[in-house]
ROKOLBA-27200 format. One record per residue: chain; residue number from 1; x, y, z of N, C-alpha, C in turn. Coordinates in steps of 0.02 Angstrom, whole numbers. Layout:
// ROKOLBA-27200
 chain resi    n_u    n_v    n_w   ca_u   ca_v   ca_w    c_u    c_v    c_w
     A  NUM      X      Y      Z      X      Y      Z      X      Y      Z
...
This chain:
// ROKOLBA-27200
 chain resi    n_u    n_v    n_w   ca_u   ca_v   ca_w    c_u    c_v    c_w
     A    1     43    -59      0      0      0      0     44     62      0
     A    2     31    104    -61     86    167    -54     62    210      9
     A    3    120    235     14    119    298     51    118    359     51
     A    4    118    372    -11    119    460    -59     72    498     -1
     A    5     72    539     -6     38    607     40      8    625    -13
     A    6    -67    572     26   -123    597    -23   -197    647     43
     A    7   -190    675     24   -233    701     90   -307    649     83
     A    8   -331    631    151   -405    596    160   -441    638    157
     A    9   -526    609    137   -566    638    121   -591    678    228
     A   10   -650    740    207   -658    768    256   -736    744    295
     A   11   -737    749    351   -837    739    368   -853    779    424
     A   12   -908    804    424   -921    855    471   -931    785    565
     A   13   -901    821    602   -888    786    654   -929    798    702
     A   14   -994    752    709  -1065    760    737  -1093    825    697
     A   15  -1168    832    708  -1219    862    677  -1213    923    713
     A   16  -1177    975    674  -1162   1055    693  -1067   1056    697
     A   17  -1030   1002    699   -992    997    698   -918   1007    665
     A   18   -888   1036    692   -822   1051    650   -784   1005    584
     A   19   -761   1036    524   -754    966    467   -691    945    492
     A   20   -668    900    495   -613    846    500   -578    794    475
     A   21   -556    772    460   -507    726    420   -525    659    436
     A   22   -554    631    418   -586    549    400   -547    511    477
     A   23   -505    524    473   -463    491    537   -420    556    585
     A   24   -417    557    633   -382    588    674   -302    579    712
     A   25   -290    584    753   -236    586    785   -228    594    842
     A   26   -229    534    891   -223    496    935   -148    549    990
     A   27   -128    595   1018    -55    612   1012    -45    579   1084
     A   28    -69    545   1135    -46    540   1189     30    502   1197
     A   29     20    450   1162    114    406   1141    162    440   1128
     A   30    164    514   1091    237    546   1063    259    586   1118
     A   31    227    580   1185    249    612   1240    238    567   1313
     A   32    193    522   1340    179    481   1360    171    414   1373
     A   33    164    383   1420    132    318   1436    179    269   1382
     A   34    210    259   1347    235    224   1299    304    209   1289
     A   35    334    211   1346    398    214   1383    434    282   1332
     A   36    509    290   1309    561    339   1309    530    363   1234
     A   37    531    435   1229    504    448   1160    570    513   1117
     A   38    572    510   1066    609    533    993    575    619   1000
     A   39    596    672   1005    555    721   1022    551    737    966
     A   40    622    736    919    632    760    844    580    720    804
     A   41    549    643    821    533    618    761    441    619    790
     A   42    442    635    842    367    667    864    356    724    819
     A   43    393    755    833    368    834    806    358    840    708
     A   44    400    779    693    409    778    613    331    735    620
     A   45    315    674    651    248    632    626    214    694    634
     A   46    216    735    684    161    789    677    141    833    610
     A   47    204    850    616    168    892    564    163    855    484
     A   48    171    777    473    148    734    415     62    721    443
     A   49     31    730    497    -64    752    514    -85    799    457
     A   50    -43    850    466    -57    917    428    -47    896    348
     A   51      9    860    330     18    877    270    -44    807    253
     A   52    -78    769    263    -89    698    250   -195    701    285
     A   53   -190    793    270   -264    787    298   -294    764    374
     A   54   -237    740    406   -254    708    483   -265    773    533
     A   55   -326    796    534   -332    872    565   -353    865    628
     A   56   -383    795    658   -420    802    718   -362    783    781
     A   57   -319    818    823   -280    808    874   -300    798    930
     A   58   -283    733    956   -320    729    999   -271    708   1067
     A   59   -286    760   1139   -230    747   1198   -275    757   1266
     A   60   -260    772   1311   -273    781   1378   -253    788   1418
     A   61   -270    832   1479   -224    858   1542   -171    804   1567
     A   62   -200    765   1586   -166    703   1610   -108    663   1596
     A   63   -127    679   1512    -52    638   1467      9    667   1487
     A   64     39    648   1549    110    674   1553    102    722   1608
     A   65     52    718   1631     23    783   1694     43    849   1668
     A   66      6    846   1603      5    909   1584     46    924   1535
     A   67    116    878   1509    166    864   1475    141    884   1404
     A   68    122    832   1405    116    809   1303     47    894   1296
     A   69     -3    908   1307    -33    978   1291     42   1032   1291
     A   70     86   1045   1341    147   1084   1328    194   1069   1260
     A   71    196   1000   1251    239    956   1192    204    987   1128
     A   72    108    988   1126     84    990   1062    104   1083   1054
     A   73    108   1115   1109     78   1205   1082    112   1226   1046
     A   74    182   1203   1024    222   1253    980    181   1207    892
     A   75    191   1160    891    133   1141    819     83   1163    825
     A   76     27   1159    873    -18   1203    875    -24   1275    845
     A   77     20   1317    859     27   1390    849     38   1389    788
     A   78     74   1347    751    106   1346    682     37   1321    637
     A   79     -4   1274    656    -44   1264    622   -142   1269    646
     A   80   -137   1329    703   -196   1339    718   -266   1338    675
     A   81   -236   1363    630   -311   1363    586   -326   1308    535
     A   82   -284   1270    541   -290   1188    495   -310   1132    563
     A   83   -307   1154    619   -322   1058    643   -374   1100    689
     A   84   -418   1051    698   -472   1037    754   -449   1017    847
     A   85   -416   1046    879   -391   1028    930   -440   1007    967
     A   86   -419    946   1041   -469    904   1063   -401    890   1128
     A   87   -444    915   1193   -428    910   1255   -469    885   1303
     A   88   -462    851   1366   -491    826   1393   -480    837   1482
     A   89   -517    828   1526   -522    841   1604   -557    775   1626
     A   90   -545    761   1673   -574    728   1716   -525    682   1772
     A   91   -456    642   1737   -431    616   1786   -386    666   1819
     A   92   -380    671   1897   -326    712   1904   -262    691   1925
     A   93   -222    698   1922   -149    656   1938   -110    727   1962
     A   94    -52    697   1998    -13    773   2016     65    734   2028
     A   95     91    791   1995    168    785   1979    206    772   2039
     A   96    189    795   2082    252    776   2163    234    718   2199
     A   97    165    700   2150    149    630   2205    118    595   2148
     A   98    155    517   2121    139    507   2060    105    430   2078
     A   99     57    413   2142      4    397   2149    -39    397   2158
     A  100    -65    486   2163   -114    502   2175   -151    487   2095
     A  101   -234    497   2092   -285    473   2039   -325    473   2091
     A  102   -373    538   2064   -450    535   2059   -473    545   2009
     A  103   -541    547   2005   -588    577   1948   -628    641   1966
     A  104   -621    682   1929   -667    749   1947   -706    773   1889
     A  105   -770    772   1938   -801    799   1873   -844    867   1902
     A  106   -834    903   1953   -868    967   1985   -857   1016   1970
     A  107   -908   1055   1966   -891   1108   1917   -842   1162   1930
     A  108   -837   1167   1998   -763   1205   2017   -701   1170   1982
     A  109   -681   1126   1962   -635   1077   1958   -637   1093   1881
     A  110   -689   1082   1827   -704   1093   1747   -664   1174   1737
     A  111   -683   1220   1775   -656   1280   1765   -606   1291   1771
     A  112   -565   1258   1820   -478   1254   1847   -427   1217   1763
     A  113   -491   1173   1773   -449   1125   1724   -471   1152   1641
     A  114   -490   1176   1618   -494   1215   1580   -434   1288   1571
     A  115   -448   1318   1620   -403   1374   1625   -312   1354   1616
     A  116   -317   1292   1646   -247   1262   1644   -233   1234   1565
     A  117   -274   1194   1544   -276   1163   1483   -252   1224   1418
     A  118   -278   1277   1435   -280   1337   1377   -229   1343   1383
     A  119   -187   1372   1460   -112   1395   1460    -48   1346   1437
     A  120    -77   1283   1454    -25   1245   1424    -15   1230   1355
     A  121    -60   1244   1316    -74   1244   1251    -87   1299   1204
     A  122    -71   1354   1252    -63   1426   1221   -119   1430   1190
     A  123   -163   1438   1197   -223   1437   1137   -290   1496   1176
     A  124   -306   1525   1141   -376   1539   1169   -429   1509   1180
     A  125   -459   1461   1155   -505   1411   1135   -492   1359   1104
     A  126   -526   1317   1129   -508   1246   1129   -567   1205   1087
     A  127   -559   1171   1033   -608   1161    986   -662   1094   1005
     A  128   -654   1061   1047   -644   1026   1079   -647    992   1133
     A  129   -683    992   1195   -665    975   1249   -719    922   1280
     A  130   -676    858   1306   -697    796   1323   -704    804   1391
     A  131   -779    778   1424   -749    721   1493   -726    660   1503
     A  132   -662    683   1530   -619    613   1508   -648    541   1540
     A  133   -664    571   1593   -687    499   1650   -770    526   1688
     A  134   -809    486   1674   -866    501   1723   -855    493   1797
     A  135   -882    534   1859   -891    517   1893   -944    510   1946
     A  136   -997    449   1943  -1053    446   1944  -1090    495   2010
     A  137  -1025    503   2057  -1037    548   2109  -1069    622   2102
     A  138  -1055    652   2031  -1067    708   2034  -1135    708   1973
     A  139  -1203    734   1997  -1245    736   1950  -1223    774   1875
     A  140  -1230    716   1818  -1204    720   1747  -1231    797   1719
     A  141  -1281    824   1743  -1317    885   1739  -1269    955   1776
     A  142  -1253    937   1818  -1194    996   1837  -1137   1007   1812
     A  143  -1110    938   1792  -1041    945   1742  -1066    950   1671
     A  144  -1099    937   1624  -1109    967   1579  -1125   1026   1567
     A  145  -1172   1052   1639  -1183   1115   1636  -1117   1170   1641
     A  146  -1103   1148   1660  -1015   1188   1673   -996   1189   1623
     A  147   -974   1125   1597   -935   1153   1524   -992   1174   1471
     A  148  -1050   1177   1470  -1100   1211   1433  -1074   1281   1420
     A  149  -1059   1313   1497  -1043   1364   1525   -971   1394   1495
     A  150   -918   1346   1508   -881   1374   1458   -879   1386   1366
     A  151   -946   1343   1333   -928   1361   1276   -985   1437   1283
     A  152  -1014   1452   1330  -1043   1519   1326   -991   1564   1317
     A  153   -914   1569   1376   -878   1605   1389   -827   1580   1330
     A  154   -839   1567   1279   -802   1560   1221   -727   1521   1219
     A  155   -729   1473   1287   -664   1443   1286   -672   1376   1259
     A  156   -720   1366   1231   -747   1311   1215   -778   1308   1169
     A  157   -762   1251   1103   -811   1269   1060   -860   1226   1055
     A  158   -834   1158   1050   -885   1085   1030   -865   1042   1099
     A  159   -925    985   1138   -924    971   1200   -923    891   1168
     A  160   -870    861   1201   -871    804   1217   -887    747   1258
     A  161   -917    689   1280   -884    634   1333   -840    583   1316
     A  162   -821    557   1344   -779    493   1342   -791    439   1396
     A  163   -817    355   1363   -809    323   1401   -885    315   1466
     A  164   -931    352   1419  -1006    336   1463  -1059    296   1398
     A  165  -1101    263   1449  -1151    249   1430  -1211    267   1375
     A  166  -1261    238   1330  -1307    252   1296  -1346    328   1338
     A  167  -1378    270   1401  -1406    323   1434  -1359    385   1463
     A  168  -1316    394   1474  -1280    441   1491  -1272    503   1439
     A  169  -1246    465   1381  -1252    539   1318  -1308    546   1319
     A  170  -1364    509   1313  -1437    529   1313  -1445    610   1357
     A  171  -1444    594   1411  -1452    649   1476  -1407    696   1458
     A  172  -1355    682   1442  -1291    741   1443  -1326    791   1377
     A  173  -1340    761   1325  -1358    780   1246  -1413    831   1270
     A  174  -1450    818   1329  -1533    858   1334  -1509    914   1372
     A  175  -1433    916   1397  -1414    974   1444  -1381   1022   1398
     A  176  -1344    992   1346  -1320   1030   1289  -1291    984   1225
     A  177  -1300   1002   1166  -1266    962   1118  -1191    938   1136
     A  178  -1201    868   1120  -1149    825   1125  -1115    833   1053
     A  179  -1040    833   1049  -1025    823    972  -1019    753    951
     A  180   -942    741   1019   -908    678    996   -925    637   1065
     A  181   -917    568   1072   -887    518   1127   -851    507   1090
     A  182   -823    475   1155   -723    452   1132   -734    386   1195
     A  183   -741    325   1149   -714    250   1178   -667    203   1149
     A  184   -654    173   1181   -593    123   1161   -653     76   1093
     A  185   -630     88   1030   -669     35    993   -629     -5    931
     A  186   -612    -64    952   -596   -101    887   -591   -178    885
     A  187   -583   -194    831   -592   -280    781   -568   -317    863
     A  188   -573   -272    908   -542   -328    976   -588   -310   1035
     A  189   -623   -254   1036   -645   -218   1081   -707   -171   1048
     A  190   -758   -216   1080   -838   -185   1062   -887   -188   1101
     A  191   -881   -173   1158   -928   -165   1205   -959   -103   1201
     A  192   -951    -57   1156   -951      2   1147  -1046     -3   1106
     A  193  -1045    -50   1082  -1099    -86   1045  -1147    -90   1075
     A  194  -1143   -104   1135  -1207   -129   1155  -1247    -60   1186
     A  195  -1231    -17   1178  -1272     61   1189  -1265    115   1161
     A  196  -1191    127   1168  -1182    195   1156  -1163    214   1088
     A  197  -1169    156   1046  -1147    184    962  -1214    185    920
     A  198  -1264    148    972  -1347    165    923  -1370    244    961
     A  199  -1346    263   1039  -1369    317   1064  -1339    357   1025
     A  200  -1283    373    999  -1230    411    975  -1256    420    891
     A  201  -1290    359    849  -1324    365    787  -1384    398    787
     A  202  -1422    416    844  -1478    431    851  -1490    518    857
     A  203  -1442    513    894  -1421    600    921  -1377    652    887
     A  204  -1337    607    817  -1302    624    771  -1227    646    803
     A  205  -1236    621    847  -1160    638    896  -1091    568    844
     A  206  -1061    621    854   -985    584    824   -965    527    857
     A  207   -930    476    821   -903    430    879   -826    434    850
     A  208   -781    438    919   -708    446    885   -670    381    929
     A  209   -677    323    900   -622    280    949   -563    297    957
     A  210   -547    282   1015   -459    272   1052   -450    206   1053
     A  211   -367    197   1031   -346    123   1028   -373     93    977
     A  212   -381    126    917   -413     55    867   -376     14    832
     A  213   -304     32    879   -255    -34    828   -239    -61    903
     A  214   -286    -67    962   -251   -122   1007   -190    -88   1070
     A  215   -179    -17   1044   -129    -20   1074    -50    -37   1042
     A  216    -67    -47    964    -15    -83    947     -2   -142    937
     A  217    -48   -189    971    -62   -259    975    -70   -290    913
     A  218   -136   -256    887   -143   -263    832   -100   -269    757
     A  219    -56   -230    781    -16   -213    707     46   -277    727
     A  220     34   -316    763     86   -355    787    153   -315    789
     A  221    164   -235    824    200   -222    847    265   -267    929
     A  222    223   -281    954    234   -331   1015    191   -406   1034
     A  223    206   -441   1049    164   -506   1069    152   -518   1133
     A  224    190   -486   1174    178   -504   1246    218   -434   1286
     A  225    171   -390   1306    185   -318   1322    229   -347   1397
     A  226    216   -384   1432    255   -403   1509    330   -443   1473
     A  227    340   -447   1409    400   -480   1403    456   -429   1360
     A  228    410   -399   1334    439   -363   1260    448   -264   1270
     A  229    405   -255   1315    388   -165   1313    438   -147   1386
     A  230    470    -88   1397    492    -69   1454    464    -61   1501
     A  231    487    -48   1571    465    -38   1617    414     -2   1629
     A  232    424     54   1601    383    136   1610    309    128   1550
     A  233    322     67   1530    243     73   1465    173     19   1501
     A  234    153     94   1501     91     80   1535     45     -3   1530
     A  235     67    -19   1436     26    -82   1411     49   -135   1449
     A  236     97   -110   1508    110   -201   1536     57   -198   1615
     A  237     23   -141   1621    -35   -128   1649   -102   -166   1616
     A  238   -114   -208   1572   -167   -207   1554   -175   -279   1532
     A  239   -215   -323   1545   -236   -395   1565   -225   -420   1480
     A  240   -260   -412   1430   -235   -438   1375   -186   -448   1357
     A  241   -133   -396   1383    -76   -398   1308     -8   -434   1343
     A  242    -16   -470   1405     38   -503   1416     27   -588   1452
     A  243     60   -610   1455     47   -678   1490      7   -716   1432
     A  244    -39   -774   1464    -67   -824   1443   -139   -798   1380
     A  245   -145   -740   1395   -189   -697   1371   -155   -659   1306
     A  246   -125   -639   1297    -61   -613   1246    -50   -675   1215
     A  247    -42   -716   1259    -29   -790   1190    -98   -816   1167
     A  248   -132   -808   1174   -220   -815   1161   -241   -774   1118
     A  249   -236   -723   1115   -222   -650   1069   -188   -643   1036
     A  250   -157   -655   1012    -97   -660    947   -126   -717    885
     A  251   -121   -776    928   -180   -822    877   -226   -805    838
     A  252   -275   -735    874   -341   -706    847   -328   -676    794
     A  253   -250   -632    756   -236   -611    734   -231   -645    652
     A  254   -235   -706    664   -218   -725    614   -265   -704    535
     A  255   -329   -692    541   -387   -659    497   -345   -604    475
     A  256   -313   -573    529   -301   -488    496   -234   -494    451
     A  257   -189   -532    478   -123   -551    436   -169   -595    372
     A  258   -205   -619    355   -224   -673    283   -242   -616    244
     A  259   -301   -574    281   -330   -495    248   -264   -448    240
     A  260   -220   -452    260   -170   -394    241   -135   -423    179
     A  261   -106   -484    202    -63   -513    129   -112   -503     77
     A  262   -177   -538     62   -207   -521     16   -204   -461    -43
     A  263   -213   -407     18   -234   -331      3   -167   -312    -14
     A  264    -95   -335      4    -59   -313    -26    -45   -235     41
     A  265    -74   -259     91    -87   -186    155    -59   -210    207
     A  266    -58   -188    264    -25   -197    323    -92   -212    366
     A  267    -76   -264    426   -134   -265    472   -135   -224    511
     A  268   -121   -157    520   -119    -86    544   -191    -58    506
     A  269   -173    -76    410   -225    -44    402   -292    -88    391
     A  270   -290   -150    392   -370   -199    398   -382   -173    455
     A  271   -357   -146    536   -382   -168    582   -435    -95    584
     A  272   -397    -40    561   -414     38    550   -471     37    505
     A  273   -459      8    431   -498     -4    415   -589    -19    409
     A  274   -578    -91    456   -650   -102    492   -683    -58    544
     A  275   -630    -28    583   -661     28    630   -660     78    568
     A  276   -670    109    526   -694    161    481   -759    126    464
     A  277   -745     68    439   -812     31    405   -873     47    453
     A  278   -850     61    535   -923     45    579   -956    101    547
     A  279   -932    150    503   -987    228    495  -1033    190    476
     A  280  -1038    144    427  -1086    131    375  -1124     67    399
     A  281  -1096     31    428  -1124    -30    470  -1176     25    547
     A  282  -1141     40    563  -1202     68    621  -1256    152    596
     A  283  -1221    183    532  -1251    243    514  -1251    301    567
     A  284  -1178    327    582  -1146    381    608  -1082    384    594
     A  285  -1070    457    600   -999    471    580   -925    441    621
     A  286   -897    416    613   -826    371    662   -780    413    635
     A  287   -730    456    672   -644    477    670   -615    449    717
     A  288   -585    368    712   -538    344    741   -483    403    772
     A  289   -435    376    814   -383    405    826   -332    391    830
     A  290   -288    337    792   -235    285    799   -184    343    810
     A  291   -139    350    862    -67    359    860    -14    330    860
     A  292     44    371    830     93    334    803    150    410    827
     A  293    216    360    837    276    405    836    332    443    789
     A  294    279    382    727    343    374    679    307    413    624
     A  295    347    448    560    296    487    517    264    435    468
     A  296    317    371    456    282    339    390    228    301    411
     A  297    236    277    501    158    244    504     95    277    512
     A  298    109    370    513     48    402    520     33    388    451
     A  299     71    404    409     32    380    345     13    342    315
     A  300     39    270    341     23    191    313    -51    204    355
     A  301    -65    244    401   -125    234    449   -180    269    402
     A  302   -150    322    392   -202    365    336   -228    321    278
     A  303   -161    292    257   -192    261    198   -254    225    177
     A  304   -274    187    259   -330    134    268   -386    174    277
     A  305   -383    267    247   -449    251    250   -467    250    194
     A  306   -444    227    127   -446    213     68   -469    137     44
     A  307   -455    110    110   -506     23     97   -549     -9    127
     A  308   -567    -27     73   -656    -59    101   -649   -135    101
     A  309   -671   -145    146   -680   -221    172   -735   -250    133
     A  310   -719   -299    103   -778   -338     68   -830   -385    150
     A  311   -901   -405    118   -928   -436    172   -895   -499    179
     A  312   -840   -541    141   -820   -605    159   -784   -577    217
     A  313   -719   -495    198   -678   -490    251   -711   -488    310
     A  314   -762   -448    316   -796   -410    379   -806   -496    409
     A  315   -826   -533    374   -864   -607    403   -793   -639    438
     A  316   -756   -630    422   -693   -653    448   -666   -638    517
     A  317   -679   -566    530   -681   -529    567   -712   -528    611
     A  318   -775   -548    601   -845   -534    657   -837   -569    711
     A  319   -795   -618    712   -811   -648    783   -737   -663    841
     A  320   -712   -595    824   -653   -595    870   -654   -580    916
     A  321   -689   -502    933   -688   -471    978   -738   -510   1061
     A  322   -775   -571   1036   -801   -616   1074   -754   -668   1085
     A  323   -695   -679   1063   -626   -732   1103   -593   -703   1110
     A  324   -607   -647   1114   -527   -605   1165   -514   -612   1225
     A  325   -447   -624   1268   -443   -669   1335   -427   -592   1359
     A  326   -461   -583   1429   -439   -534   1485   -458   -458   1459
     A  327   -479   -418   1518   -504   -355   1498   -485   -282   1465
     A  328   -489   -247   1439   -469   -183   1429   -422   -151   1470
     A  329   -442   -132   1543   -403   -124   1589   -402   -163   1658
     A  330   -346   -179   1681   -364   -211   1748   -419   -192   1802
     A  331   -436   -134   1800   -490   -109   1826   -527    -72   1787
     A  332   -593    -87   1782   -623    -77   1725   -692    -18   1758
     A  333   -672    -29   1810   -750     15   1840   -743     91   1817
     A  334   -692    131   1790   -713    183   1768   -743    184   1677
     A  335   -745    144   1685   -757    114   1578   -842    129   1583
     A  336   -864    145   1519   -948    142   1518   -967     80   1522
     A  337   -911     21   1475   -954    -51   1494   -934    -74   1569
     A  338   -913    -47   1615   -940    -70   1693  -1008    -55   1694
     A  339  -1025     11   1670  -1085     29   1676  -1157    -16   1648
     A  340  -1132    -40   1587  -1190    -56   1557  -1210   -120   1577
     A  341  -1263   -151   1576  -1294   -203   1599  -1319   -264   1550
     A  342  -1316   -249   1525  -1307   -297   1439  -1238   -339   1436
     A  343  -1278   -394   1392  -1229   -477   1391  -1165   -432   1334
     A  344  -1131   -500   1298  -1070   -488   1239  -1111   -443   1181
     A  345  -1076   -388   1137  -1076   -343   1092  -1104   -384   1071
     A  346  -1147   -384   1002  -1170   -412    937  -1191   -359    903
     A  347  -1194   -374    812  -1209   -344    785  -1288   -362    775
C-alpha cells in the first residue's frame, strides 16, 4: 500500500460539527505512557497530520500531567487554523505525588482544568473538549452544565464525553449538544456496541475511537507487552496484552495477517480499516484516533482510509472481539461497559 501524501477525504464531526479529516490523531504516545520517546521524530509525525489531511488532534491534561498539551503548543501555533484541537479533564494526577488518581467531574474543578488546559497549550479556545472519565458521584447535569458554560464564555467550542453509557449521552445531549464520545473501539474491543454507538447514531453525535489498533497489539507491533515493552509502558498494565492472554491473542490475529497479505496492506491498516467501516455498518460518523511516533506509520494509517472491506472480510472478522482473553483495563470500573448491563456486543 503506497504511502504518497495523499490528503483523506473530510466529514463534518457530529451534527453542527467542525469538518475533519476521516481519521484523526491519537497524540498521547509521542509524549507519554509508551515508555522513552524521539522528540525530533514526534514533532516531524506531527506535522505529516497536517500535510496527510489528519486534522483532528487529539490529547489531555493528564497525558504526562500536563506534558504532552505543553509538547503539542508550539505545532499548535504553527498550524492553528488547519487542525481541530481536542482536550480533555477529568482524571486528576499530580506531579510531586505520582500515585495520587481521582476523577473529577465538579464544576469548580471543569473551570480550573480548563483554564490550565488553555495555558498549556497557548491557545484561546479549545475546539474541543472531552470528559475524560465520568464520575457517577457528581450529578451528569452539573458537569455538563459547566462546560455548557464554558462554551458560553467562548473557551470552548464543541463538548465532548468519553467512556459513558447510551443512557448517559442521552441525559448529557438534553443538557447541551454533545458532538463527539471518545471509547476504546476495535476488531478486539466492542462493548461500545451494546449502547452507546446506536445512542450516538440517534443524536447524530460523532463517535471517535481510542486504541483502534489495540494499542499496537494489533499491528503485531509486540506479542507479549510483560515480556517485550519497558518498564515505564503503561501496556504491561493491562490484562490482554501479556501472559497467557497475549498468547491467546496473537492467535486471533491470524484473519487480519491473511486480509493484509491479500490486500497487498498492512494489518495496521485492515484493523483501522473495519473501525472506519463501523460509519456505515451502524449509520454515524466514526474519526478513529490511531497514534503513532513514527511519520511513515501516520501515513500507512491514513492510507486505510482508502479500503473497504468486502462482506467475506468483515465475516472473517466478526467474531473476534467475542474470544478475546482478559479485559481492557485491569480495573475496568471507570469504563462505560462497567456501567452497562447488557450480555457480549453483537451486531
Amino acid at each position: 500500500m503506497s504511502n504518497a501524501m495523499e490528503q483523506i477525504s473530510k466529514v463534518e464531526l457530529g451534527a453542527g460539527g467542525p469538518l475533519v479529516g476521516v481519521q484523526g490523531f491519537g497524540a498521547m504516545g509521542i509524549s507519554a505512557a509508551y515508555g522513552e520517546t524521539d522528540d525530533a521524530a514526534a514533532r516531524e509525525t506531527l506535522e505529516a497530520t497536517v500535510e496527510a489531511g489528519v486534522t483532528l488532534i487529539d490529547t489531555a491534561d493528564m497525558y504526562g500531567v500536563g506534558a504532552n498539551e505543553e509538547f503539542l503548543a508550539p505545532f499548535v501555533a504553527a498550524h492553528r487554523d488547519e487542525i481541530t484541537l481536542a482536550t480533555k479533564f477529568g482524571i486528576e494526577y499530580r506531579a510531586d505525588d505520582p500515585s495520587y488518581r481521582a476523577i473529577r467531574n465538579d464544576p469548580a474543578y471543569i473551570k480550573q482544568a480548563v483554564e490550565a488546559s488553555l495555558r498549556r497549550l497557548d491557545v484561546d479556545v479549545i475546539d474541543l473538549y472531552y470528559m475524560h472519565r465520568r464520575d457517577p458521584g457528581v450529578p451528569l447535569a452539573e458537569s455538563v452544565g459547566a462546560m455548557a458554560e464554558l462554551v458560553r464564555e467562548g473557551k470552548v467550542k464543541h463538548l465532548g464525553l468519553s467512556e459513558v453509557t447510551g443512557a448517559e449521552l442521552r441525559e448529557a445531549h438534553g443538557v447541551h449538544p454533545i458532538t463527539a464520545v471518545q471509547t476504546e473501539w476495535s476488531v478486539f474491543s466492542r462493548d461500545v456496541e451494546h449502547s452507546v454507538v446506536g445512542a450516538a447514531a440517534e443524536l447524530g453525535v460523532a463517535f471517535v475511537p481510542y486504541s483502534p489498533l489495540g494499542r499496537g497489539f494489533l499491528t503485531g507491533s509486540f506479542a507479549d507487552a510483560g515480556k517485550e515493552l519497558s518498564g515505564g509502558d503503561f501496556r504491561q498494565l493491562l490484562p490482554r496484552y501479556s501472559g497467557d492472554n497475549a498468547k491467546a491473542n496473537v492467535a486471533l490475529l491470524e484473519p487480519l495477517h491473511k486480509i493484509a497479505a491479500e490486500r497487498g496492506a498492512t494489518t495496521a491498516q485492515i484493523a483501522l480499516a473495519w473501525v472506519q467501516q463501523r460509519a456505515q455498518v451502524h449509520g454515524l460518523t466514526v474519526v478513529p484516533i490511531p497514534g503513532t511516533r513514527k511519520r511513515g506509520r501516520l501515513l500507512e494509517n491514513a492510507g486505510a482510509t482508502r479500503i473497504v472491506l468486502s462482506a467475506d472480510e468483515l465475516a472473517l472478522l466478526e467474531p473476534l472481539a467475542g474470544r478475546v482473553a482478559g479485559e481492557r483495563y485491569a480495573d475496568m470500573s471507570l469504563t462505560s461497559a462497567a456501567r452497562e448491563a447488557k450480555g457480549p456486543a453483537s451486531e
